[in-house]
Structure formats: C-alpha cells, structure tokens
N, C-alpha and C positions, 0 to 999 in steps of 0.2 A: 238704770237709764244711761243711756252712751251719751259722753263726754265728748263737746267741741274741744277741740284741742288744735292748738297752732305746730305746725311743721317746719323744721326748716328745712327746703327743699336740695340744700347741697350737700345733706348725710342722710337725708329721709327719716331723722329724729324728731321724734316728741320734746319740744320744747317747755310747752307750758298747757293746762287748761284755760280756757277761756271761758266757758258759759255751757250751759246745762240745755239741750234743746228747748224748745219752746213750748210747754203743751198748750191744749187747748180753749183752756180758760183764758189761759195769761194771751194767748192770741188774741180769743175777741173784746179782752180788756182793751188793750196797744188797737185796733181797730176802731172799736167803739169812743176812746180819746181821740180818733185823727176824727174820725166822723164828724166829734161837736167840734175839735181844734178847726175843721175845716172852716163848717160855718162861721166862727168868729170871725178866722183867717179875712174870709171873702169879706165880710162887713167893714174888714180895717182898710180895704182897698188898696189902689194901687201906691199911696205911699208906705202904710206894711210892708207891701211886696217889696218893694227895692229897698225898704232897712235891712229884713231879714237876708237879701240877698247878698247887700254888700255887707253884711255882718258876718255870713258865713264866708267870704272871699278873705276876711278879715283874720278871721282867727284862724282861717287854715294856713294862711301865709305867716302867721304869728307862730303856729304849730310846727314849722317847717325842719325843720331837726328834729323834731321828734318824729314826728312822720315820715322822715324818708327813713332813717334809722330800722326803723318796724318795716317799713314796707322791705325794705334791702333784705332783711331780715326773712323774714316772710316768701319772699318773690323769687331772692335770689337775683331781680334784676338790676341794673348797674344802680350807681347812685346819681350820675348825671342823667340816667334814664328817666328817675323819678322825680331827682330833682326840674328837669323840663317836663313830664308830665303834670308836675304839680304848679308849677307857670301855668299850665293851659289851662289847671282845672280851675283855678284864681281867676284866670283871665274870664275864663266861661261863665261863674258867676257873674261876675260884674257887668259883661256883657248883657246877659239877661236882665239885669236889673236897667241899664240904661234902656234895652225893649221897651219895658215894662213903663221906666217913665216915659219915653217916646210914644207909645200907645198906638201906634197904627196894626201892632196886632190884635187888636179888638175888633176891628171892621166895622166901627159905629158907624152905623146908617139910617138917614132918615129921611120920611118921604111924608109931608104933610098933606095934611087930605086937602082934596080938591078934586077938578072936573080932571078928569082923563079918558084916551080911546075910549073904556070899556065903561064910562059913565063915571056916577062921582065915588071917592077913592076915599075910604080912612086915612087917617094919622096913624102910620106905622113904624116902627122902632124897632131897630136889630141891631146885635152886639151876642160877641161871642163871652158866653160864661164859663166858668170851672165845670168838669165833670164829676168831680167826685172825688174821695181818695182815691190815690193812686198805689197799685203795687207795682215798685220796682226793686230788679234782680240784678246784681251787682255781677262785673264780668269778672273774672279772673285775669285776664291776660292786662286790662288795664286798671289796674285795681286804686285808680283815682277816677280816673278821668271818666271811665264807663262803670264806677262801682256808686259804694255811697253818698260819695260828695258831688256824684257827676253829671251827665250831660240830663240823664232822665230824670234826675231828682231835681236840679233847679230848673228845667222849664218846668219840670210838676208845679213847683213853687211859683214861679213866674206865669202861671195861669191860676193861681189862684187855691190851686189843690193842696191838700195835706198828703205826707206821703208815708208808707209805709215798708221798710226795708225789708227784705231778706238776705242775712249775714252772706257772705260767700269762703265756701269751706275753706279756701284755697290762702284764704287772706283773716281768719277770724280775728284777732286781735288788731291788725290793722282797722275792720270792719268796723268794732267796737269804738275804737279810739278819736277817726273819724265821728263817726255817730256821735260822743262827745262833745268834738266841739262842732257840729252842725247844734244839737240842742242849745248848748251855752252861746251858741249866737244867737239863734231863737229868742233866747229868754233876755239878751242883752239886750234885742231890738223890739223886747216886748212885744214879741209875737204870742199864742196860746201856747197854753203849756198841752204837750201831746202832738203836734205839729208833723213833728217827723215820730214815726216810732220805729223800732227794730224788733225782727223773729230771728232766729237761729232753727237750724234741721231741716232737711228736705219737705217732712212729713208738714211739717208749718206752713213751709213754703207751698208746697199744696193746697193747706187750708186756707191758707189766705189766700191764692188764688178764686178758691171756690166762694167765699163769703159773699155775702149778698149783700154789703156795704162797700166793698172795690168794686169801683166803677172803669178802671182800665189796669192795663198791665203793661208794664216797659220788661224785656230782656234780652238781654245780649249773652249767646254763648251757644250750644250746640244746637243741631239738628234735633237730634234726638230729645235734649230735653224742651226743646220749644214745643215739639208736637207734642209732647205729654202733658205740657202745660195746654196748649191748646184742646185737646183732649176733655180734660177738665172744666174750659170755659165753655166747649162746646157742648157738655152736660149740665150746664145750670140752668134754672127756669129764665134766666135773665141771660143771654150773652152780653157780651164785653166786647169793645176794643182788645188784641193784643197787639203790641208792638214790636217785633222780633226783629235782633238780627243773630241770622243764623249759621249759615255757611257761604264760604265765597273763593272763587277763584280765583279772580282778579287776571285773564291773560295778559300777557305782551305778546305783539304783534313787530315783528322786525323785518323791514323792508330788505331787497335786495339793496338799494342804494345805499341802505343806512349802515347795512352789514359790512359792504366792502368801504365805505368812507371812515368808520371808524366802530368797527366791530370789539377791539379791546375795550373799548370807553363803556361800550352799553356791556360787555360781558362784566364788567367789575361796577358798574351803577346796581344789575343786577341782579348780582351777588350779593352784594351790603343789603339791596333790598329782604332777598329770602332768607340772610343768615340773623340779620339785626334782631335782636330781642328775642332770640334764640326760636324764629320766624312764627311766632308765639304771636300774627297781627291781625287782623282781620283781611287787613289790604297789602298782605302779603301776595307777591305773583306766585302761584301755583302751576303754570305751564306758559311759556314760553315758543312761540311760534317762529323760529329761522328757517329763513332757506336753506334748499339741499344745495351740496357747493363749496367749492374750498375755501371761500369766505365766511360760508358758514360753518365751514370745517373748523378757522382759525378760533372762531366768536368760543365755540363749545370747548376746545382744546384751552382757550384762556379760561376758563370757569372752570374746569376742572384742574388747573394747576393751581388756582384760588384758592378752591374748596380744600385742594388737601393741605393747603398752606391752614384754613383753619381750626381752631381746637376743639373739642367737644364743648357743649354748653349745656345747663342745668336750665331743664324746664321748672315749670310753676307747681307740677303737682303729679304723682303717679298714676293718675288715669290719662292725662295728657302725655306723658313717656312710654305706657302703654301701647293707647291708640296711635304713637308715631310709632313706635316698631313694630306697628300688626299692621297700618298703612303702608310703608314699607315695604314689609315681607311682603306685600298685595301687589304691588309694584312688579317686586324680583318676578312673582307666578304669572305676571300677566304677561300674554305670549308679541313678541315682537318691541318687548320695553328691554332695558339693559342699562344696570346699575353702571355709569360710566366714572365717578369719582366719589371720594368717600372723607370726611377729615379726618382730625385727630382720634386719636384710641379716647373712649367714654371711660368715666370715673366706675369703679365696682359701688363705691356708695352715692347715696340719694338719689336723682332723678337726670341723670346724665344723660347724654345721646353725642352721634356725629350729625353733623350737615350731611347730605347726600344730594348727587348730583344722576338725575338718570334721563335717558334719550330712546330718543322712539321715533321711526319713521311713520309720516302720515297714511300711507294707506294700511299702517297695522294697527292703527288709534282705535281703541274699543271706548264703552261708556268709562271702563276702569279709572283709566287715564287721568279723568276729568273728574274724577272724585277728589273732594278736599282734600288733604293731608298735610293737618295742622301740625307747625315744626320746621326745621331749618331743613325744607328739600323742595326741590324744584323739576319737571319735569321737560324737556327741550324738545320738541315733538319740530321734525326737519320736512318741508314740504316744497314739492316741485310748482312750476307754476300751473295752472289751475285749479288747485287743489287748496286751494285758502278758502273759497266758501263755503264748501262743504263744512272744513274742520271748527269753521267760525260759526255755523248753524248748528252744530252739535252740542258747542261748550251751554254751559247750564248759567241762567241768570248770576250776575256778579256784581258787589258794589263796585269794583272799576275796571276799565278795560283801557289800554295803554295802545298807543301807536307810534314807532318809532320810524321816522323816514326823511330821505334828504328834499332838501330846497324845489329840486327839479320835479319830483313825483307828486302835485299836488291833484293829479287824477285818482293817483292811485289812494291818496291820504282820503280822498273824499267819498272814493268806492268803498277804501276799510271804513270808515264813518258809519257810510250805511249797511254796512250789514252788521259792526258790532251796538250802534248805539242801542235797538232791541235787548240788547245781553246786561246789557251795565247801566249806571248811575249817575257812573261820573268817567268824562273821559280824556286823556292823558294823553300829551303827544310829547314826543321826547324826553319822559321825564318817568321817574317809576313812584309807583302808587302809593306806599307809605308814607305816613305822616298828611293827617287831616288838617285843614287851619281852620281854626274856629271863628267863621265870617259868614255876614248876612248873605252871601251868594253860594254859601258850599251846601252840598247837597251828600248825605252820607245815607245812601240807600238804594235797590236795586231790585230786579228782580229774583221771584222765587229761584231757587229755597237760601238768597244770600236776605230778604226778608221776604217778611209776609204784607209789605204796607208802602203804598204811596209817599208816606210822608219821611221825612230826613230827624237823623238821631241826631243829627248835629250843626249847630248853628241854632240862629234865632228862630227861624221856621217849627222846627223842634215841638215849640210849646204849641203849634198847631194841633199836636196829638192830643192834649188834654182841656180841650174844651169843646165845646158844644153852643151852636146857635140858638137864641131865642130872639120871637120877636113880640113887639109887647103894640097891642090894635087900639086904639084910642083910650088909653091910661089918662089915670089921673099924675099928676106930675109929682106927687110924692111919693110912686112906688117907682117910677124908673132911675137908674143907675144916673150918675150926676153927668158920665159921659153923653148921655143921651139927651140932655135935659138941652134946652133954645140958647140958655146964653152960655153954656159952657162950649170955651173954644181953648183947651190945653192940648189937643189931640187932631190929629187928621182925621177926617170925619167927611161922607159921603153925604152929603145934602140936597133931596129932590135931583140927584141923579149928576152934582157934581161935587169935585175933591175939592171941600173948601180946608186947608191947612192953618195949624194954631195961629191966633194972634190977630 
C-alpha cells in the first residue's frame, strides 16, 4: 500500500511519512461517526455552534508556531504569508460563530394562520436546517485558510453540519496537525466525538464523495479534478450539492487615461499581484488588457524590467510546476503570443520556476490565451480602440474582474462595468484582485468554470451552502426548533410578513 508522505517542495525530498491511505472500511467508519456526531451536533444548537467555533479559533491561534513552522515547511511559502493567512483563518472562525449567535442566517419565518386573499391560511413555520455531512477538499495553494481549518469547514459547522475531510497531498502533515487541534477543540467545547473526521488518498476521496451519507461537497482546486468529482456525484442514485471553485482568470482592464496618468504604478501593483505567492492564487490576474500605444508601450516595458529584476520561486508541489511549464510552453506555440520577459534562473532541485511575462496583440487573441495558467505569469494582450468588447466577451467566467481608469472616464468606467460584470464576481476598480477580506459583504464566486455555484466560499453568506429549508404546517409546539417557537425573540425573525428584530 502507497504511503502518504510529506514533501518538502524546495529540494522535492521526502521528508517524512505521514499516514497510510484510507481504505474502505475505515472510510465508512469516519462517515458513519459524523453521520451520528451530526445529529447530536444539531440537537446541542446554536450555543454548541459558536463553543465549538470559538474553540477551534482558539487553539489554532494557541497552535501558532507550530503551525506555521510545518506549513513553511511543507508549502515553502513565506512565513509572514502564513502567519497572516492564519490571522484570517482565526479571524473566520470567530466570525462564523458570532453569525451563528446573530441568527439571521436561519431566515426564521412565520406566518400564523388566519383569513387571507386565497381564504383561510395554516400556521406555517420556515427555518433553514443542516444538510447533512459535509465533505470537504482542502486547497493546496491556501493550505489554512481554504484547507482543513477553513472557510468550508466552519460554515459546515456553523450550519450545523458534521464535516468530513479529505487530507490534501500537498500539505499532509500540515493536514493531520490541524485536524488535531480542530478535534481537541471539539472535545474541549464538548461537542460529539466524530464531529469532524479525516480520509487520506484520492481513491477515499472518491469514496467519500460517492457515500450516500454526504449530503454536500465543498472543493477548491482544479478544473479537472472538480469535473471528476462531479462526475461521481452525477452517478449516484442521490445527487448532491457540489461546491466548486475551480478555475479563474481574473482580467484587468487599463484604461487609456489610466495608462498615460500613471501607467508605472499599475505596472508594479500588477506585478506584485501575479508574482506574490509564487502566483499560486486564485485571484491571481491572468491577462491584463492595455492599450496599444506608447503609453502602453511604457506600462509593458516597466513589467518586464520588474519581472527580470525577480528571482525564481518554489511552487507548492510537482504537478503544479509541471502544468506551469507545459502552460507556458502553450503560450511560446500559440501563434501571435511572444514571451516578452522572464526572471531569475530556477533552482535544478525541488519545484522551482521563473515568473514570465508575455504579450499578444488583440486581433491575434485565440481561446489559448485565456486559458488559466496557474503560476507567476501573466499575459498582456494590447488593444486598439474598438476592440475591447469583443476581447471582454471572449474571456471565460472569473471570480474577479478589475477596472483601472482615471477620474474623467466615468462613461467609459460604466461601459466596462456592463460588459465585464456577466464575466466576474466581484469587481475592482483601481486596485488588483488578490487578497479576499473575510466580511458580511464579500462575495468570492463567479461564473463557470471559476465555479460551478451561486453562492460565495467566503464570508458569512458561505454557510448558505449547507443547509436546506423546512417548513413545519401547524405543528405542535414541542417539535418546532425554539427559534420558531411565539415567545422566542434572540434572533431576527420574519413575522406574518414583517422584520420583527431581537428584544
């Protein structure tokens, strides 16, 4: 049997083993415990919820050296990287858990019977419940924040669900360690035991997709393996929710005004944007829209004196070092594109690469172009006027899409509006798209194939994904939930068709 084993990605050596994949039994054991933890879970309500939540924000900030340690270890990425990733990821519990006691994401609603238009009316009762366990797939590229301790596993938790992990290769020991202490807060807030459980190996990860006891799926990470996951849900007698994100391109758009007012400023904003975390982001810019034009001449000419100023950087893992130098070389083949700068020379060991910097006039722009190419590279695609809506209807759904432009152009700021806001999620005006803030108004999601889903990975909205409405028709008052009940007023609550708020 093949051995998880942890990597470390700056010599591409075997460090250590970690865990034995998961087989099949041991799978629907770790299943069948979230299954009953669930139920408890939901019965302990929503003060469980917020223990267990600020439990695990708790001991992960307790963990904080050790944890970035392994992750550095692991990732290869900085240690101020992780150490502010894992701010965020603290912060995102706690977050959720304040939801949770807030309670307006339940959408309690009640509508006492009585005479209406359509004659007389039941006593009806609606309130959003847990879905079920949840499997969720841990990202690689943010191996806190989008892995096991992160955005999918506490709103799972924060709706009520028991979750169930799938290790991520990339990060195993990391995976494990976390895992940890998410349980041992678990058990410190006297939550059930089995609450959260962990798989290790694809082949698991699989199964547990398929089990007919997960009742949704969170993952963040390729194309390719979300449709196979999908694939899977899309053969069980039972589909599922899945909630993917998957690929994205994230353009920037640069205005003529913006170009000639200060074209050095946005060439080196976005730079940092595609080189930072070795462009290893989700909401990394992928292609970059200047005008054609000696102002656009200067913008490209300062990015490429950048890039070569930067050093090679160690990606997260050798499939991802890979698919960047076979994206790349796709790049060099594709005809009217042209590698314009390049960084530093790449290490001979571990998972090394340069940044790259390449340009391409717009009426030679094929589908190519606009293929992701996850990695510190960027493509700068130079267009005449007329020729921006065309380029702007081609590009492929994306969680965000960027507008840079001066004071004076707010015709123009509102024409790009309407034609990128169909493309994107979230949208950015003079600023570049990395780095999400975890707040009740962010929205992290997009059209296909950057997800497959309406709803947002992050933020409080989030936990929208794992639950499901019921409504309950003239109950007796000892089966409904106590937020539904006449004298409970902790919560914002819809009352015969008005917001009556706590208190």
């Amino acid at each position: 049997m093949t051995v998880i084993q942890s990597v470390d990605p700056s010599n591409g050596r075997v460090v250590e083993d970690v865990a034995q994949p998961t087989g099949d039994e041991q799978m629907n054991e770790v299943v069948r415990r979230a299954e009953s933890a669930g139920r408890a879970y939901e019965k302990g309500g929503r003060p469980l919820r917020t223990a267990v939540l600020r439990a695990v924000a708790d001991g992960l900030e307790a963990a904080c050296a050790e944890i970035v340690a392994l992750a550095v270890r692991e990732t290869a990425l900085s240690e101020a990287r992780l150490r502010g990733e894992l701010t965020r990821t603290v912060h995102q519990a706690r977050l959720f858990a304040d939801v949770v006691e807030e309670g307006s994401f339940l959408e309690a609603t009640i509508d006492h019977a009585g005479e209406t238009p359509m004659g007389p009316g039941p006593d009806l009762r609606r309130m959003l419940v847990p879905i079920g366990p949840v499997a969720v797939f841990g990202a690689g590229n943010f191996p806190l924040a989008f892995s096991v301790p992160g955005g999918d596993t506490v709103s799972a938790l924060a709706a009520g669900c028991s979750v169930v992990l799938k290790a991520h290769e990339s990060h195993p020991g990391l995976s494990l360690l976390t895992f940890k202490v998410i349980t041992e807060a678990v058990a410190a807030a006297r939550g059930p035991e089995g609450l959260v459980g962990m798989v290790f190996g694809r082949e698991a990860g699989a199964a547990l997709v398929a089990h007919p006891a997960v009742k949704a799926v969170g993952f963040t990470g390729s194309l390719t393996g979300g449709q196979a996951l999908l694939d899977i849900i899309n053969a069980r007698p039972e589909p599922i929710p899945f909630y993917g994100e998957l690929a994205s391109l994230n353009p920037v758009i640069v205005t003529e005004g913006a170009v000639k007012a200060r074209g050095p400023q946005i060439a080196a904003g976005l730079l940092k944007s595609v080189v930072g975390s070795g462009g290893q982001l989700c909401t990394k810019p992928g292609v970059a829209l200047v005008p054609a034009g000696t102002a656009g001449d200067a913008l490209v000419a300062e990015m490429a004196r950048l890039i070569r100023q930067e050093p090679a950087v160690t990606l997260l893992n050798s499939h991802i070092a890979a698919f960047y130098e076979k994206g790349t070389a796709y790049l060099d083949e594709t005809a009217g594109v042209s590698r314009t700068a390049e960084g530093g020379a790449s290490s001979t060991t571990g998972f090394s690469v340069t940044p790259r910097l390449f340009e391409a006039a717009a009426e030679s722009v094929s589908h190519r172009v606009f293929d992701e190419c996850f990695g510190p590279t960027v493509v700068v695609v130079r267009f005449q006027p007329g020729q921006i809506e065309a380029l702007v209807q081609a590009l492929p759904g994306s969680l965000t899409g960027t507008i840079h432009a001066q004071g004076a152009e707010e015709e123009t700021v509102e024409y790009l509006t309407e034609l990128l806001r169909p493309k994107a999620g979230r949208l950015l005006y003079d600023g570049f798209p990395t780095g999400v803030l975890v707040s009740w108004a962010q929205h992290h999601g997009g059209p296909w194939p950057s997800t497959n889903t309406l709803h947002t990975s992050v933020g409080p909205h989030a936990v929208r994904r794992f639950l499901r409405p019921v409504t309950w028709q003239n109950a007796p008052v000892a089966v409904l939930p106590e937020e539904l009940r006449d004298m409970y007023t902790a919560i914002p609550r819809r009352i015969d068709g008005w917001l009556v708020l706590p208190g």
